[in-house]
TORMITOR-564896 format. One record per residue (C-alpha): residue number from 1; x, y, z. Coordinates in Angstrom, 2 decimals. Example, Ala and Ser with C-alpha at 12.3 -4.5 7.8 and 13.67 -1.06 7.14 Angstrom:
BEGIN
{zake 1,{12.30,-4.50,7.80}}
{zake 2,{13.67,-1.06,7.14}}
END
This chain:
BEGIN
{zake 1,{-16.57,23.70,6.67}}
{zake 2,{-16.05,20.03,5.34}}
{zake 3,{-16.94,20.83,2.01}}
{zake 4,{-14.16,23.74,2.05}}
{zake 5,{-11.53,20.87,3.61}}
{zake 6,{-12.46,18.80,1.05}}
{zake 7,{-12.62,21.05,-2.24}}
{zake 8,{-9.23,22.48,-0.85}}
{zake 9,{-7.79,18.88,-0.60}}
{zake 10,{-9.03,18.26,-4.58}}
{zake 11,{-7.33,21.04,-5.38}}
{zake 12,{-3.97,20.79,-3.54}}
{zake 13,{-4.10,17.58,-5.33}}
{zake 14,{-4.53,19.01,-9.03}}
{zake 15,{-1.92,21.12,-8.24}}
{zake 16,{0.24,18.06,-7.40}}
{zake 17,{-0.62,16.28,-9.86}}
{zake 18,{-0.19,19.34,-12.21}}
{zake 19,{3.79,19.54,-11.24}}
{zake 20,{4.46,16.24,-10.99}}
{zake 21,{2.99,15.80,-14.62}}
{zake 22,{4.87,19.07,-15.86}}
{zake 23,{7.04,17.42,-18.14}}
{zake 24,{4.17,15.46,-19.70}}
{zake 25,{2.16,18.56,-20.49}}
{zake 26,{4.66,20.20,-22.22}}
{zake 27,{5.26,17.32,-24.11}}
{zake 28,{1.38,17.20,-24.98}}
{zake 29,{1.38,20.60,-25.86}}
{zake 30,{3.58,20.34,-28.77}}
{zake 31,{1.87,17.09,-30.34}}
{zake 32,{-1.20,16.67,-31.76}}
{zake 33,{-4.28,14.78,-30.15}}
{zake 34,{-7.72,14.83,-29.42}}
{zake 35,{-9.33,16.78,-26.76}}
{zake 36,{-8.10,15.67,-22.97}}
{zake 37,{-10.50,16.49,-20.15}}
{zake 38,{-9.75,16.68,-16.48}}
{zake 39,{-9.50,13.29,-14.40}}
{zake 40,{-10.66,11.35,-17.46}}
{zake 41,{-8.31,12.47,-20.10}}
{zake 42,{-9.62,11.25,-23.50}}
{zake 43,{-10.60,7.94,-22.07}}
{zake 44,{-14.48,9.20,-23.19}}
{zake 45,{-13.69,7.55,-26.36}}
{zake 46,{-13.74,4.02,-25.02}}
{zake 47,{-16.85,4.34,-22.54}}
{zake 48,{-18.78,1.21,-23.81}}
{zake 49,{-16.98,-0.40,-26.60}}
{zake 50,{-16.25,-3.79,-27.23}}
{zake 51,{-12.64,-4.64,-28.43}}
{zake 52,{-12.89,-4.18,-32.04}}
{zake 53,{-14.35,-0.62,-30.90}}
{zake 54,{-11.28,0.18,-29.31}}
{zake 55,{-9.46,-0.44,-32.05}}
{zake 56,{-11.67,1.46,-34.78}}
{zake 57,{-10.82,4.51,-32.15}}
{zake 58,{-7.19,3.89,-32.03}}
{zake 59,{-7.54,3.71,-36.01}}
{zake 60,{-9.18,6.94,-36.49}}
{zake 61,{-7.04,8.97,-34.03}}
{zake 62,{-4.07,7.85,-36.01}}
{zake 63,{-5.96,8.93,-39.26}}
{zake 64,{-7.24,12.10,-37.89}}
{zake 65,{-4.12,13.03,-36.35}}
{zake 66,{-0.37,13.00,-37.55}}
{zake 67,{1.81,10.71,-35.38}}
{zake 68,{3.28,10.87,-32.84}}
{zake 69,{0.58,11.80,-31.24}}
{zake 70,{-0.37,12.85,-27.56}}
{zake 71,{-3.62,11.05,-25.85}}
{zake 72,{-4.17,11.17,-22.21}}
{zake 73,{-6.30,8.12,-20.58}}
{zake 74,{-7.23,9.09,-17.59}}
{zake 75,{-4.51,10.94,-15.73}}
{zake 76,{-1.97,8.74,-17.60}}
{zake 77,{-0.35,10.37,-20.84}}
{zake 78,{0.56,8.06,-23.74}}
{zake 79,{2.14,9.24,-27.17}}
{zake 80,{1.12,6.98,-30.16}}
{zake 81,{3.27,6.44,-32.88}}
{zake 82,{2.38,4.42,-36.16}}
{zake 83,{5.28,5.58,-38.71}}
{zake 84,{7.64,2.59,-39.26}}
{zake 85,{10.72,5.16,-38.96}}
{zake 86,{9.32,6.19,-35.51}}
{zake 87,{8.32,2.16,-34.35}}
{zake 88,{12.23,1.36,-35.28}}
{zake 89,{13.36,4.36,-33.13}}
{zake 90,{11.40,2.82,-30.19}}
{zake 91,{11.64,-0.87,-30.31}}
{zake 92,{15.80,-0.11,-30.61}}
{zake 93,{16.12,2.13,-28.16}}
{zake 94,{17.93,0.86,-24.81}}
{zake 95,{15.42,3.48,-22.43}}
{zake 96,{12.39,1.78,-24.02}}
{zake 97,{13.10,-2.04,-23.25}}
{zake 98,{10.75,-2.12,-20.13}}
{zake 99,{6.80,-2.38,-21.54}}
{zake 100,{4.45,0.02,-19.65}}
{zake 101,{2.65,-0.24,-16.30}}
{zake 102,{-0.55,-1.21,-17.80}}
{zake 103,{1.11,-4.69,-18.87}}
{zake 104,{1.11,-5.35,-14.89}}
{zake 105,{-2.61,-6.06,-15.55}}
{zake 106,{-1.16,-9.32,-17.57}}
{zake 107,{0.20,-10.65,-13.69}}
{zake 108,{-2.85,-12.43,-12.71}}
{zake 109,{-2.87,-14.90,-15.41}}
{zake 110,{0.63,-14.84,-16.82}}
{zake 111,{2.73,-13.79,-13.03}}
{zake 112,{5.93,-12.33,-13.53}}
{zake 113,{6.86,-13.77,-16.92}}
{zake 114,{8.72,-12.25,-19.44}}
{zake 115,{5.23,-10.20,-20.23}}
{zake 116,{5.71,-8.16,-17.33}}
{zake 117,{9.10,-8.31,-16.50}}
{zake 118,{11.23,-4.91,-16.07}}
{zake 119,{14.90,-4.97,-16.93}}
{zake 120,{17.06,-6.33,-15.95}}
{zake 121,{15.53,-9.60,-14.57}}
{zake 122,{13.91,-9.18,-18.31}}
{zake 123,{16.93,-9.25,-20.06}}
{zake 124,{18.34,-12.70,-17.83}}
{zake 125,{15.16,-14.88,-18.50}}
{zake 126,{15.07,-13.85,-21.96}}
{zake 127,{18.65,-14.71,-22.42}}
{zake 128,{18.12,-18.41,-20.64}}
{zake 129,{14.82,-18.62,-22.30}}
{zake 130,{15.83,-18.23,-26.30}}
{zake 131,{17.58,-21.65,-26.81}}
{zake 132,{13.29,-22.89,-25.59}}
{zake 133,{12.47,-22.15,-29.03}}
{zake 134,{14.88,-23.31,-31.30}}
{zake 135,{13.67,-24.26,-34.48}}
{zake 136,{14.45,-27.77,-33.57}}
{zake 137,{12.36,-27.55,-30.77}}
{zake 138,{9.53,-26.36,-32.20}}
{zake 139,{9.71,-29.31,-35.15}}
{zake 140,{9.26,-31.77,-32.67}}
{zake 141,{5.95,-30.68,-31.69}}
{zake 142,{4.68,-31.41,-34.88}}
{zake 143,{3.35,-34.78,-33.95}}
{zake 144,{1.05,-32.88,-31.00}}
{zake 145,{0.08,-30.40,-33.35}}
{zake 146,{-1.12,-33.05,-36.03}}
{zake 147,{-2.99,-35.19,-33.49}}
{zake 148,{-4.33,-31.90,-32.36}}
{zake 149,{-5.75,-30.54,-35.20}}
{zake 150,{-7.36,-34.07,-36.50}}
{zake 151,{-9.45,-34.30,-33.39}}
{zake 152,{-10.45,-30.53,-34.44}}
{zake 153,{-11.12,-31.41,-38.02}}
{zake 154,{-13.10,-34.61,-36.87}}
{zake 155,{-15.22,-31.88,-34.54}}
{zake 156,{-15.94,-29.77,-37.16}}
{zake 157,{-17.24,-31.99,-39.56}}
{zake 158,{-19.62,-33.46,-36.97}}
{zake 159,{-21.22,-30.19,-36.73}}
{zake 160,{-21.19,-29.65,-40.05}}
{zake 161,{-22.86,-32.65,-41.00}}
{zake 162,{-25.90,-31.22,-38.69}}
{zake 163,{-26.55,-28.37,-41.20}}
{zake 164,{-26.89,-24.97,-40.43}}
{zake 165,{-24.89,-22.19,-38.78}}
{zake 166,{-22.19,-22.54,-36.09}}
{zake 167,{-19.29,-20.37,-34.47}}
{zake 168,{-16.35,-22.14,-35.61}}
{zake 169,{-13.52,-20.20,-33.08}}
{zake 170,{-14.61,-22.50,-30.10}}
{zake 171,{-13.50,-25.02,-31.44}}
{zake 172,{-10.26,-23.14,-32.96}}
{zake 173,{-9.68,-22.03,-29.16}}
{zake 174,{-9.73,-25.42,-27.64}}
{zake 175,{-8.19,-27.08,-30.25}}
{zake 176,{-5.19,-24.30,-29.82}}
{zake 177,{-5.10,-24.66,-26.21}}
{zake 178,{-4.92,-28.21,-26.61}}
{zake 179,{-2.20,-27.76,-28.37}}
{zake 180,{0.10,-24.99,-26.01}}
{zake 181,{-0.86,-27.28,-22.73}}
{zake 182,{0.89,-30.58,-24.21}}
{zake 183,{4.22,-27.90,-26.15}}
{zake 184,{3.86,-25.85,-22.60}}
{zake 185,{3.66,-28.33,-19.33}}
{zake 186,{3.26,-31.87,-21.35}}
{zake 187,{-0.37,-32.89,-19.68}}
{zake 188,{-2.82,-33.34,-22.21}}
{zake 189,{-5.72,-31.46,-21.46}}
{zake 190,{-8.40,-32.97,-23.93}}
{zake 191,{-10.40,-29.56,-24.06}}
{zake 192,{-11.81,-30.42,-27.17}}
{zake 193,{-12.93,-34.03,-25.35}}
{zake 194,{-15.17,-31.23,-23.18}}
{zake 195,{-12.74,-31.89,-20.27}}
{zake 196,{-11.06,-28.95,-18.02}}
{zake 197,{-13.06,-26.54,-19.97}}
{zake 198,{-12.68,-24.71,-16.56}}
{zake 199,{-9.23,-23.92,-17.41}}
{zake 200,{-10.36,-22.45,-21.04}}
{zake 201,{-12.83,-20.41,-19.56}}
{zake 202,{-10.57,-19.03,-16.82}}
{zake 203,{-8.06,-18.55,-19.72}}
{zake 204,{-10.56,-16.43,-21.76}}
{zake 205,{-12.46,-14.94,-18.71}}
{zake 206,{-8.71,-13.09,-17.80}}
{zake 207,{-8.07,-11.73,-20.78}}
{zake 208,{-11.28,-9.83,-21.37}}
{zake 209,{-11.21,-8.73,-17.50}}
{zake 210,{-6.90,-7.61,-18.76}}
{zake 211,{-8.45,-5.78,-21.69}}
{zake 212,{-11.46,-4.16,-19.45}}
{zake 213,{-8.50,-2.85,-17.14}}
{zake 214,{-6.22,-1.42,-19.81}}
{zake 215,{-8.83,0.66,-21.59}}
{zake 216,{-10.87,1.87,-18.65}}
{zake 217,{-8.62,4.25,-16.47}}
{zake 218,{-11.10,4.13,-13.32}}
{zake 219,{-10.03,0.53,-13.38}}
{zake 220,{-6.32,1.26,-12.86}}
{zake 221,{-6.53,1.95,-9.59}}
{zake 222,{-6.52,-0.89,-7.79}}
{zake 223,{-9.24,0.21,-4.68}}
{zake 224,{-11.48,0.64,-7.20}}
{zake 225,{-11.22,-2.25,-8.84}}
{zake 226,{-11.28,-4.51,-5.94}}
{zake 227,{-14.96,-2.70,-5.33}}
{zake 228,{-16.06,-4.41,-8.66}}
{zake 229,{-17.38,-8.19,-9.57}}
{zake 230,{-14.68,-8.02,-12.06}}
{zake 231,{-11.80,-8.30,-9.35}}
{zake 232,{-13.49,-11.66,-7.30}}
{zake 233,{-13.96,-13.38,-10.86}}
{zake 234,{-9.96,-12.66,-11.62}}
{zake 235,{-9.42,-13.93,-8.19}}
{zake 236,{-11.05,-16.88,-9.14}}
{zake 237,{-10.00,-17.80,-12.18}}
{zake 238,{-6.32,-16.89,-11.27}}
{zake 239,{-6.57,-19.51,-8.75}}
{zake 240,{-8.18,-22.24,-11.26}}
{zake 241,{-5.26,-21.86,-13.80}}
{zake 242,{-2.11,-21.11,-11.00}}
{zake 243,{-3.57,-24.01,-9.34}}
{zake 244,{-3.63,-25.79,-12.22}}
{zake 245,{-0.31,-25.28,-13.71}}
{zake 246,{1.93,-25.53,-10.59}}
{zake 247,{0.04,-29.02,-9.67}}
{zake 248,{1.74,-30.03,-12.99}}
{zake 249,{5.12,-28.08,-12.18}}
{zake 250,{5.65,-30.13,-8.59}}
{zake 251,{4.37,-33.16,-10.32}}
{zake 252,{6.88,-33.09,-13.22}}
{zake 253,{9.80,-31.94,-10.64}}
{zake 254,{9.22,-35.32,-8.68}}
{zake 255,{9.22,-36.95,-11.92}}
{zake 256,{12.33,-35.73,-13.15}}
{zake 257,{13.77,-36.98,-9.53}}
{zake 258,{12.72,-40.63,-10.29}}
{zake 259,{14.03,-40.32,-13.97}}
{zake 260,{17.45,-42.25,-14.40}}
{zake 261,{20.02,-39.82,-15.62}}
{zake 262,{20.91,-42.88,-18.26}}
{zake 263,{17.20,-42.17,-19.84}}
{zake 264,{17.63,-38.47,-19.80}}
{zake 265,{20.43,-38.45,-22.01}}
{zake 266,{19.33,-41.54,-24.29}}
{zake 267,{16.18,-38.93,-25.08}}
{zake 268,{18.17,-36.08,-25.61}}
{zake 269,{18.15,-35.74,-29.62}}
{zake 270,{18.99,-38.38,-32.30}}
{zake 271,{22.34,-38.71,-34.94}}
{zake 272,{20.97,-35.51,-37.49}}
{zake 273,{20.39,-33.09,-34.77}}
{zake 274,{16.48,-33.62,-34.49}}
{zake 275,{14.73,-34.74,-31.17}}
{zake 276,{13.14,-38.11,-30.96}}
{zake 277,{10.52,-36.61,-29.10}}
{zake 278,{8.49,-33.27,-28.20}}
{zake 279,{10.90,-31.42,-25.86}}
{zake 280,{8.44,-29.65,-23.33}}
{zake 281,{8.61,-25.90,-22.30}}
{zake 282,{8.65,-27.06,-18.79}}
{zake 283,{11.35,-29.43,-19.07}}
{zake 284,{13.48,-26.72,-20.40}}
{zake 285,{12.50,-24.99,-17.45}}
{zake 286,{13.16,-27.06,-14.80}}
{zake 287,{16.94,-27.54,-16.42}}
{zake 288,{17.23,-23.92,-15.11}}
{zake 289,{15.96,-24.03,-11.87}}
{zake 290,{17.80,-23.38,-8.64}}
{zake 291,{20.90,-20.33,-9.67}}
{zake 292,{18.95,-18.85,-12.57}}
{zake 293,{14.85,-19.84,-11.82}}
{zake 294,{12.92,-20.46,-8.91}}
{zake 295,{9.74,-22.19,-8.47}}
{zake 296,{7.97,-18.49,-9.26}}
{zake 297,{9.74,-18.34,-11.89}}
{zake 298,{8.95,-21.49,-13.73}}
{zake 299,{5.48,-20.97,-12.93}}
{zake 300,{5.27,-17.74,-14.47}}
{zake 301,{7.04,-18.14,-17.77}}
{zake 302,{5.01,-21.41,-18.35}}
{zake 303,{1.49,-19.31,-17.37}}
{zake 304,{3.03,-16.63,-19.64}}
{zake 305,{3.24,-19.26,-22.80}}
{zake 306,{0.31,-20.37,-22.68}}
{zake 307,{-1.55,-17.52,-21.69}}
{zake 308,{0.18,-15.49,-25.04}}
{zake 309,{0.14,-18.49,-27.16}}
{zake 310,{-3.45,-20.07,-27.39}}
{zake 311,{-5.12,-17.06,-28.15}}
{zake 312,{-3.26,-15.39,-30.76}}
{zake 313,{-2.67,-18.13,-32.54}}
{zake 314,{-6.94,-19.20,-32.61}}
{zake 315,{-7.65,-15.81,-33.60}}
{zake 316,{-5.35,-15.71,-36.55}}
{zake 317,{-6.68,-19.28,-37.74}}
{zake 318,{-10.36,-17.69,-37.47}}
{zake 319,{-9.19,-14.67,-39.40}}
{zake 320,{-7.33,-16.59,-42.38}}
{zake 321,{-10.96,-18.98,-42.66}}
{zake 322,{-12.72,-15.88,-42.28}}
{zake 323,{-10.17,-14.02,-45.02}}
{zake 324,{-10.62,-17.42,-47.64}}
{zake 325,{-14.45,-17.11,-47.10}}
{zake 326,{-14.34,-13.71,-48.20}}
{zake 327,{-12.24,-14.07,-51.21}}
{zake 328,{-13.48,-17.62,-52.71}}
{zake 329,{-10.93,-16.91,-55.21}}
{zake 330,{-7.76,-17.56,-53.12}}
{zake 331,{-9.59,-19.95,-51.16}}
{zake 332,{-9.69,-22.28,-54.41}}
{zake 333,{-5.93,-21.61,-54.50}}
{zake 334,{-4.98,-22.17,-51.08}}
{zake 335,{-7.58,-26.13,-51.57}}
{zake 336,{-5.26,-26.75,-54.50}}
{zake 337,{-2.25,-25.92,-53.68}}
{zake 338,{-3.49,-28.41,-50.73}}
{zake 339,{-4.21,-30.97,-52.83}}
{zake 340,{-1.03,-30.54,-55.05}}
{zake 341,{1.21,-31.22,-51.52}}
{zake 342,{-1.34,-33.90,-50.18}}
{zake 343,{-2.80,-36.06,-52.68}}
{zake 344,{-4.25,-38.37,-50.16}}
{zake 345,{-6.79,-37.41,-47.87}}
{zake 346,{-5.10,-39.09,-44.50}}
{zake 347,{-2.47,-36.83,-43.95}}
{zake 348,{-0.18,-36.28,-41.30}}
{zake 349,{1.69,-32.05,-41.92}}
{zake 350,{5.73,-32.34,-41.45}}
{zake 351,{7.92,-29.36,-40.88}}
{zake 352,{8.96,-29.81,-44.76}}
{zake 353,{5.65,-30.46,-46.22}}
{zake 354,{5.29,-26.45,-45.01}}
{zake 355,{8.04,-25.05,-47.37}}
{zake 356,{5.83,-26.08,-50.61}}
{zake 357,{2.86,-24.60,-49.68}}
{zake 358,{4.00,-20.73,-51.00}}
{zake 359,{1.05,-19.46,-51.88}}
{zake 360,{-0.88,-20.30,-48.47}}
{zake 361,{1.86,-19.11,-46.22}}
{zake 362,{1.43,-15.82,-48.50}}
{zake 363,{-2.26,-15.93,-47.63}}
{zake 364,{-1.60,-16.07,-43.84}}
{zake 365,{1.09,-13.58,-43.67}}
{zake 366,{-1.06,-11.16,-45.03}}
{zake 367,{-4.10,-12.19,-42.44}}
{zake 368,{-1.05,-11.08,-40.13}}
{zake 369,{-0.74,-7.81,-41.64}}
{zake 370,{-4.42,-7.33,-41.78}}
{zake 371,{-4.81,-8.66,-38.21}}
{zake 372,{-1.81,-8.49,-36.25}}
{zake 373,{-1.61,-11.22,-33.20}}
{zake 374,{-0.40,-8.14,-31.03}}
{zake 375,{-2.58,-5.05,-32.11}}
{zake 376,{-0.70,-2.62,-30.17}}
{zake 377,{2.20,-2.55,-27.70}}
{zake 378,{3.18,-0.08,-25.43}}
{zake 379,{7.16,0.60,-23.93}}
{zake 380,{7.67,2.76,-20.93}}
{zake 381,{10.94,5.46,-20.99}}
{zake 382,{13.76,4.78,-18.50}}
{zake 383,{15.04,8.23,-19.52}}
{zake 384,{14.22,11.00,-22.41}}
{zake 385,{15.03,10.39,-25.50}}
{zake 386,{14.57,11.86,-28.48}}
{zake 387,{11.68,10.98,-31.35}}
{zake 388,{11.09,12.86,-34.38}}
{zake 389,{12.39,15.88,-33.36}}
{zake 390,{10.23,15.62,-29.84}}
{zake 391,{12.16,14.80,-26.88}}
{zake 392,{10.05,12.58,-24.76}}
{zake 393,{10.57,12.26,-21.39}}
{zake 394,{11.17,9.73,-18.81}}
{zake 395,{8.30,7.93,-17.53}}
{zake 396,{6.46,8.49,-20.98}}
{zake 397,{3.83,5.76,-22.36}}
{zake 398,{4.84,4.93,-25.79}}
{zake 399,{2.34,3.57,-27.73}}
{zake 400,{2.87,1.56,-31.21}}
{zake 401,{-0.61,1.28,-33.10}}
{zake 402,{0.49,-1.61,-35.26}}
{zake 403,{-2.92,-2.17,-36.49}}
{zake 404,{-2.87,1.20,-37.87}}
{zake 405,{0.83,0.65,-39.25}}
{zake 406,{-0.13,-2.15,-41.10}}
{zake 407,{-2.90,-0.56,-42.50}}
{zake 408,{-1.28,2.57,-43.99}}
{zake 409,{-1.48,3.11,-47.52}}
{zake 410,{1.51,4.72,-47.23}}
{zake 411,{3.76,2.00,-45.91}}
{zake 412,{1.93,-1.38,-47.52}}
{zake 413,{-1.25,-0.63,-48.89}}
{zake 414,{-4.58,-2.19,-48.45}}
END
């Protein structure tokens, strides 16, 4: 008798889940796409592989399939699209502004930040958070990233000097991190002085647990999860870098209270427009709190920068070393064109020292292309809309592979 009740219930369920999915399997019906199975979908592709695994999969779907193409993970359905045409459709639409559910996996390092955000609290922070990252702004970090990346340079030619083999991204990450802690909240963090290497390890330790999430659908439900070691290790790292960042929040809010307005506007920005020093991410922010930002708020945009920036940008120094190393050819270009703009050794880089050096920002614009910062990115549908000819309904998963994109032969070539 139980095991009737309960192979009824499973199937009252499919059935539910059937009509309230109706729309979706239409839509999958007229697209192509690999084989889906029930309750797992076509997730079997990613069942023990590592990141780059994930995205060799993603790569060959797109090859073996023309896009846009239907994939179901799990009971979730997604539509892929890699054609430029298609992306431009997308990104400009007005019912695909909000980023997909999965990007809610992103909360328990980076909160509600503009990451996660849904529209239209997305659209209000983004508006007061754009004049952030002026390109004045960002030119006065220059001094923090110079003293940054000495300390790196000095680190890596310690180890070098001991012979042999080493993995040169740790040092890349904390240098980086280093770097988005002083731009982000102002504290200097001397990671690569092997000090709060908590806070990098947290850092890292939530991303891979975000990734784990997105790719494995069992892990999208959130009872299941919290059965798994993965979910008390995000609990604990969460509270290392929350604790961590809104400790420097309150601290700089009773600072700015003991500041003399005098001083505040003496420090503004000098004669030519430029500021006389590094203007901090959570200064900015705590200009807008009260009508427009609360304490959340603050807390979660500055989590959100330096949760998006450290990473990305380590991983795309590691790939341009790794893309010289491969090609000796333009590395000898790139050390020339070095020497050419610094003929002294001692160095400090400035803002317009970067405009001469053509031929390496070529180099690591194409280490971009070959190995995008963002991979792939996926928008939800508000409403249907149509795409190549396909009308997509609301609620859809679009996914844009631009790994794949930037890897077609038909749109840039190899």
């Amino acid at each position: 008798m139980i095991a009737f009740l309960l192979i009824s219930l499973i199937f009252v369920y499919y059935l539910y889940h059937l009509w309230t999915n109706r729309e979706f399997y239409r839509t999958s019906r007229k697209l192509p796409g690999p084989l889906a199975l029930p309750i797992i979908g076509s997730a079997y592709h990613f069942i023990g592989l590592s990141n780059e695994g994930i995205l060799k999969v993603l790569d060959y779907l797109t090859t073996r399939f023309s896009t846009p193409l239907g994939y179901w993970l799990g009971t979730k359905f997604f539509i892929l699209i890699t054609k430029p045409v298609d992306c431009q459709v997308v990104l400009t639409s007005q019912h695909c502004l909000n980023r997909d559910d999965v990007y809610d996996f992103t909360r328990s390092y980076a909160g509600d930040g503009l990451i996660a955000l849904k529209n239209p609290a997305w659209k209000e922070h983004r508006r007061f958070l754009n004049p952030c990252f002026s390109l004045k702004i960002l030119q006065s970090f220059m001094p923090i990233f110079n003293k940054e990346v000495q300390t790196m340079v000095e680190r890596l030619k310690h180890q070098a000097d001991k012979g042999g083999t080493f993995d040169m991204y740790k040092y890349i990450d904390a240098c980086t991190l280093d770097m988005v802690c002083q731009t982000t909240l102002g504290t200097e963090m001397n990671i690569q002085k092997n000090e709060n290497e908590e806070f990098l390890y947290a850092g890292n330790k939530l991303l891979e647990i975000m990734t784990h999430r997105i790719f494995k659908p069992w892990y999208h439900l959130d009872w299941v999860f919290r059965l798994t070691k993965m979910y008390h290790e995000q609990k604990r790292c969460s509270n290392i870098t929350y604790s961590f960042v809104g400790r420097i929040l309150q601290n700089k809010k009773r600072d700015m209270l003991n500041v003399p307005k005098a001083t505040k506007v003496e420090d503004e920005d000098s004669k030519d427009g430029s500021f006389k020093s590094p203007q901090i991410f959570i200064d900015q922010l705590l200009k807008l709190e009260g009508s427009h930002f609360s304490d959340w708020d603050m807390l979660s945009e500055a989590s959100t920068i330096v949760a998006a920036g450290y990473e990305t940008s380590a991983l795309m120094i590691a790939y341009a070393i790794l893309m010289l190393a491969m090609y000796p050819e333009y590395q000898e270009k790139v050390f020339d064109e070095v020497k050419n703009v610094y003929p002294n050794k001692e160095f400090d880089v400035s803002y317009d020292d970067l405009n001469k050096l053509e031929f390496t920002e070529r180099v690591i614009k194409e280490t971009m292309r070959l190995f995008p910062a963002v991979p792939i990115m996926a928008r939800n549908a508000t409403q249907a809309f149509d795409l190549n000819g396909v009308s997509i309904p609301a609620g859809t998963a679009v996914v844009i592979g631009t790994f794949s994109m930037h890897r077609d032969e038909k749109n840039l070539g190899t």
